[in-house]
C-alpha positions as CSV (number, residue, x, y, z in Angstrom):
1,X,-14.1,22.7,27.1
2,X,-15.2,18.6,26.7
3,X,-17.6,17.9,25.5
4,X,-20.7,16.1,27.2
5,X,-22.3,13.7,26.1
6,X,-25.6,14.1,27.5
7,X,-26.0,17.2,25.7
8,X,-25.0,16.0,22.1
9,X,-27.6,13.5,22.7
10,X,-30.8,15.5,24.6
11,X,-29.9,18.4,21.5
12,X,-29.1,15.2,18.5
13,X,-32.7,13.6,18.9
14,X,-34.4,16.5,19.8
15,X,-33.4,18.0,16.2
16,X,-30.9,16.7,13.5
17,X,-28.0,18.7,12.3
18,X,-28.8,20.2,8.6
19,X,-26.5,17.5,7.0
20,X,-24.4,14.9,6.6
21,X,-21.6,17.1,6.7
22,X,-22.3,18.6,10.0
23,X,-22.2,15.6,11.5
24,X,-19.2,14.9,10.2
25,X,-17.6,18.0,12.0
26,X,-19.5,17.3,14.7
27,X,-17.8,13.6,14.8
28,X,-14.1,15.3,14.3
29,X,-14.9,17.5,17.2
30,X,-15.5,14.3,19.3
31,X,-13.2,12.2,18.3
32,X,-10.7,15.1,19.1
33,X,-12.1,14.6,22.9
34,X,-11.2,11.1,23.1
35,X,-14.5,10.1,23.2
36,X,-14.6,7.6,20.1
37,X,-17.8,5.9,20.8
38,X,-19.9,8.8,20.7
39,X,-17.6,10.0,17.3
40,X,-18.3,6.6,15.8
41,X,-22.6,7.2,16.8
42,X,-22.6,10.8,15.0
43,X,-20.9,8.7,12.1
44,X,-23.7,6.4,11.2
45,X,-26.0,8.8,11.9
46,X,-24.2,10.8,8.7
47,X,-24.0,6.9,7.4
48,X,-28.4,7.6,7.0
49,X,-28.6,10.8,5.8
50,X,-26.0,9.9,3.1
51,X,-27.1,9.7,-0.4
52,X,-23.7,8.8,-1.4
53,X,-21.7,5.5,-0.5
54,X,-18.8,6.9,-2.2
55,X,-18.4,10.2,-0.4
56,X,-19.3,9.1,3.1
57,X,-16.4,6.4,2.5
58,X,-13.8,9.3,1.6
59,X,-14.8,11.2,4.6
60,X,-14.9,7.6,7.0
61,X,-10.9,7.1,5.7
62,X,-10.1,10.8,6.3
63,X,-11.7,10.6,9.9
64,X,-9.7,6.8,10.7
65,X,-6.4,8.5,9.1
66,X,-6.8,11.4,12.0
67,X,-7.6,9.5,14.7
68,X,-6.7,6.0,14.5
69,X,-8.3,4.6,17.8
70,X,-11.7,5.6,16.0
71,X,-10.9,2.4,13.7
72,X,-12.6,-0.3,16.1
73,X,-15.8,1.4,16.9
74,X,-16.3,2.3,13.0
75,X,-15.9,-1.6,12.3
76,X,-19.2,-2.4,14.5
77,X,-22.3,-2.2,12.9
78,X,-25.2,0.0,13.8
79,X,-26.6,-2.5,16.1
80,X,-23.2,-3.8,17.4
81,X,-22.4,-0.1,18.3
82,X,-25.6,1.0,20.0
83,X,-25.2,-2.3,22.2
84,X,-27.8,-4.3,20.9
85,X,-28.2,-8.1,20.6
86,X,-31.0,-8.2,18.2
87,X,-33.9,-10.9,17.9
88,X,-36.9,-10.7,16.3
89,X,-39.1,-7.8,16.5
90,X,-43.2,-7.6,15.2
91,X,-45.0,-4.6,14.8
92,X,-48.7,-5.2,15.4
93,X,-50.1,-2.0,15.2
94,X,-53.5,-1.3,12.7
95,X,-52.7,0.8,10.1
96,X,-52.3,4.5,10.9
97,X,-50.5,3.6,14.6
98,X,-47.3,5.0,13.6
99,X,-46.3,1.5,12.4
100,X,-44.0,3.5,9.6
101,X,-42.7,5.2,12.0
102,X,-41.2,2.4,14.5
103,X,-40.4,0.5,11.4
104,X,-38.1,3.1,10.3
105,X,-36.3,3.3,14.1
106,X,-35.5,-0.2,14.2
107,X,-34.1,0.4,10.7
108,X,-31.5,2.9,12.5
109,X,-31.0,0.6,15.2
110,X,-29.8,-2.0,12.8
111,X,-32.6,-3.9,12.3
112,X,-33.2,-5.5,8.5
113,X,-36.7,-4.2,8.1
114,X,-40.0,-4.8,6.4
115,X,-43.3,-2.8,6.4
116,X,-46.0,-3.9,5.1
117,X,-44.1,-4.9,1.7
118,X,-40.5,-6.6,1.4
119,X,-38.1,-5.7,-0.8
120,X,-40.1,-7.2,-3.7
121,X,-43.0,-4.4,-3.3
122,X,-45.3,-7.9,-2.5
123,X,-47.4,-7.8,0.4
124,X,-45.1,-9.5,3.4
125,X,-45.3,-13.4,3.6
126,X,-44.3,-16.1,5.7
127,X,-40.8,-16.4,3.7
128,X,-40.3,-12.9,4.8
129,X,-40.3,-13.6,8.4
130,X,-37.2,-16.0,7.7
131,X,-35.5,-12.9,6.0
132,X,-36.0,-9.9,7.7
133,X,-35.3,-9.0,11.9
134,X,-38.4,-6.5,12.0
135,X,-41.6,-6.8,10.5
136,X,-44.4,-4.2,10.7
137,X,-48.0,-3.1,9.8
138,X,-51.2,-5.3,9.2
139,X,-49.9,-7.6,7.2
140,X,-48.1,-8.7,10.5
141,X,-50.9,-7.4,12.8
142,X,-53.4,-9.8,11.6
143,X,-51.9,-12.8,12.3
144,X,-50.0,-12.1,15.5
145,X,-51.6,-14.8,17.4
146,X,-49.8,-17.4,15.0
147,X,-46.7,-15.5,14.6
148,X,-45.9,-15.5,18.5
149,X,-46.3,-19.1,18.6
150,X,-44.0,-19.8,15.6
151,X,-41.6,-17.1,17.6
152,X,-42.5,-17.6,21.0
153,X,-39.1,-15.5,22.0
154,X,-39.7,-12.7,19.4
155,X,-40.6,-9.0,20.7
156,X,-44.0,-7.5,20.1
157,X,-44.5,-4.0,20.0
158,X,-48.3,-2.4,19.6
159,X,-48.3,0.8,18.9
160,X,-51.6,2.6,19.7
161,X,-53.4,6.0,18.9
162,X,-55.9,8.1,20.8
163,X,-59.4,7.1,19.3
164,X,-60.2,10.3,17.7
165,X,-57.0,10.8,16.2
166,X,-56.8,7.2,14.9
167,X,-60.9,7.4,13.4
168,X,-60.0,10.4,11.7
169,X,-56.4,9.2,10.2
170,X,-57.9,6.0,8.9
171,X,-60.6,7.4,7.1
172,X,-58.1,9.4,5.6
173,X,-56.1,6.4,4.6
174,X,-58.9,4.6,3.1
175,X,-61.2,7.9,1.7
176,X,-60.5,6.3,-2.1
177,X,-62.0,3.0,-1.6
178,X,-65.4,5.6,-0.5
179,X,-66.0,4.7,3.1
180,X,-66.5,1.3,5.5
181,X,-69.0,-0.2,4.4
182,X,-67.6,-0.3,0.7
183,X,-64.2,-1.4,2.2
184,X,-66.4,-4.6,3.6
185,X,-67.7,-4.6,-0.1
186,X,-64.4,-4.9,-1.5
187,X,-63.3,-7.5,0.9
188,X,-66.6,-9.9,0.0
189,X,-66.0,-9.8,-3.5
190,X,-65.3,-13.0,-5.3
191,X,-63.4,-11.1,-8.2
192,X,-59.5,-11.1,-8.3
193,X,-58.3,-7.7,-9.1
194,X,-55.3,-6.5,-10.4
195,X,-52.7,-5.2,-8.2
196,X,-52.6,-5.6,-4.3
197,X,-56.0,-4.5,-3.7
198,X,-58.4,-7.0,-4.0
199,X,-55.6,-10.2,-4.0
200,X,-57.0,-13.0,-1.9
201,X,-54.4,-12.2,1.0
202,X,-55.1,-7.9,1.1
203,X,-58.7,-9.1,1.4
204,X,-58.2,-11.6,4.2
205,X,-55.9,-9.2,5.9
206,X,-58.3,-6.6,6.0
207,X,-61.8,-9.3,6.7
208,X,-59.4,-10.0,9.8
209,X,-59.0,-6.5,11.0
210,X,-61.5,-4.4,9.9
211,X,-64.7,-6.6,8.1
212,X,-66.0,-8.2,11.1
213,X,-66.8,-4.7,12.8
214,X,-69.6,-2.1,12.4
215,X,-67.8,1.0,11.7
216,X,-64.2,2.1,12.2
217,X,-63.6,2.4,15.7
218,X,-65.8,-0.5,15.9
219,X,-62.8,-2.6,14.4
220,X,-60.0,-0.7,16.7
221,X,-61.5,-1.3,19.8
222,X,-62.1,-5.0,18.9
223,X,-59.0,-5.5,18.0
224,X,-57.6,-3.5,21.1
225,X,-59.2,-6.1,22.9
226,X,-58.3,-9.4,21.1
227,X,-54.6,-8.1,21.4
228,X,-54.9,-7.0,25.4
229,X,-56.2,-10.5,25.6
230,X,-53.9,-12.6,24.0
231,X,-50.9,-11.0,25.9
232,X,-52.8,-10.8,28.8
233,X,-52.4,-14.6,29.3
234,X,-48.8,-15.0,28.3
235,X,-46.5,-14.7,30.9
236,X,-43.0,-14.1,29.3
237,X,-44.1,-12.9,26.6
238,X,-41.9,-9.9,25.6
239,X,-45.1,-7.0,24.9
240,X,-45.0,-3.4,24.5
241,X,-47.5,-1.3,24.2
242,X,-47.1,2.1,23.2
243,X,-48.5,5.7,21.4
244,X,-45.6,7.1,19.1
245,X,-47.8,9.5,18.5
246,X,-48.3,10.6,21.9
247,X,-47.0,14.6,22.1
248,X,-46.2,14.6,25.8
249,X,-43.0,12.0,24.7
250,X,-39.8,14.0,23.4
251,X,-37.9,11.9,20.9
252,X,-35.3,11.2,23.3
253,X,-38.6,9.6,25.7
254,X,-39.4,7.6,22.5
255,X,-35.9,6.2,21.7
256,X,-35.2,5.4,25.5
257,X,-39.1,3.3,25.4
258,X,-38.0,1.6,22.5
259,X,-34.3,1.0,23.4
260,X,-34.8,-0.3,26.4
261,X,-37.1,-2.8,25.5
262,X,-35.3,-4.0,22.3
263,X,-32.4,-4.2,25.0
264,X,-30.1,-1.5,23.5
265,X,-27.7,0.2,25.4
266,X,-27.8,3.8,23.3
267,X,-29.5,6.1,21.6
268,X,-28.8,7.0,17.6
269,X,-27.9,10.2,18.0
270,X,-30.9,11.0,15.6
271,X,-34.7,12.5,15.6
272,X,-37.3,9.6,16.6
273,X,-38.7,9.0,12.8
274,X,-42.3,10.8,12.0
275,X,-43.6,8.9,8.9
276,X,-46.4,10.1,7.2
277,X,-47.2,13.5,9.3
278,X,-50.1,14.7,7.3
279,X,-52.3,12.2,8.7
């Protein structure tokens, strides 16, 4: 019986196979259909849960010596195969939006990601946006105005959160720093601290977002607004706004939001990420 593609994907996002192995034999099965692009997909979605390079490669050369037309869709990479033309994509989400969570998609689509550190564990900078295709969190969100001008042709995805949801995840996030008001404390001080917290730029980011408010939602609704603004008056701009963390969305809804407006053709045949579900 053929297999169908439409249901490998619909049951592949909906819930991942127990490991890297199963997709493997899930690939051979596939590939032993005919249908070699949708082999080579179930691949690289092994290719991320693999721990090890040196295994996945033994398995990869088995797979290519079995079914040699295979060979041309395993030399695209994950973007190439998914049929995506990448350009720069910002995450401008507040904290707490499910900004982890869309970084880590574009990551499976290909992209060379950061979220709100690079590589070097430092907060992200402006020689980061040189280096990397995707760049999420505040240390993005705060300056979005200037980074749209510098990238006038870049994509901007806001990820929202119903209110109540959001109030109670961020006080969460920032219960050790003992409430609001002290986070304004924090943000006033003169004194350099060691560590991120309290550097002149985690202070300024969070002044930007947060210090200019009352309270909490205070700061989420302003900046709700300065964002709906901004892109309000920018015509061809490329702008999406959208709730990650909205239930009513299957995974597949999420991947086919996101896909289409990063202009990819496919799906990874793969859960829609869920960072940090405690909060």
């Amino acid at each position: 019986m053929p297999i169908i593609e439409s249901d490998i994907v619909a049951q592949l996002t909906e819930k991942s196979l127990p490991s890297a192995d199963d997709y493997f034999n899930l690939a051979g099965e596939i590939a032993n259909d005919g249908n070699y692009e949708l082999s080579a997909r179930a691949i690289f979605a092994a290719r991320y849960l693999f721990k090890h390079t040196s295994v996945f490669n033994q398995k990869i050369t088995r797979l290519r010596n079995d079914f040699p037309g295979l060979g041309d869709f395993l030399r695209c990479d994950d973007s190439e195969l998914l049929g995506l033309n990448k350009t720069k994509v910002f995450g401008i989400g507040l904290s707490r939006t499910a900004t982890n969570s869309l970084s880590e998609a574009l990551k499976i689509y290909g992209y060379k990601t950061a979220h709100w550190l690079n590589d070097d564990n430092e907060i992200i900078g402006w020689g980061d946006f040189l280096e990397y295709d995707a760049l999420c969190d505040t240390s993005v969100s705060f300056i979005f105005e200037t980074i749209y001008f510098a990238y006038p042709d870049a994509k901007f995805i806001y990820t929202v959160r119903n209110e109540k949801d959001w109030l109670d995840s961020i006080v969460k996030h920032f219960h050790w720093v003992g409430g609001f008001d002290k986070l304004l404390l924090l943000c006033e001080e003169n004194k350099r601290k060691s560590g991120r917290v309290g550097t002149p730029l985690w202070k300024i980011i969070h002044r930007s977002l947060y210090a200019n408010s009352k309270n909490w939602l205070g700061a989420y609704k302003a900046y709700d607004k300065r964002v709906t603004k901004f892109f309000n008056n920018k015509k061809d701009v490329s702008f999406l706004k959208i709730d990650l963390t909205d239930k009513s969305y299957t995974s597949l809804d999420k991947w086919n939001m996101l896909g289409k407006f990063i202009g990819a053709k496919r799906v990874p045949l793969l859960p829609f990420p869920h960072k940090n579900k405690k909060s």
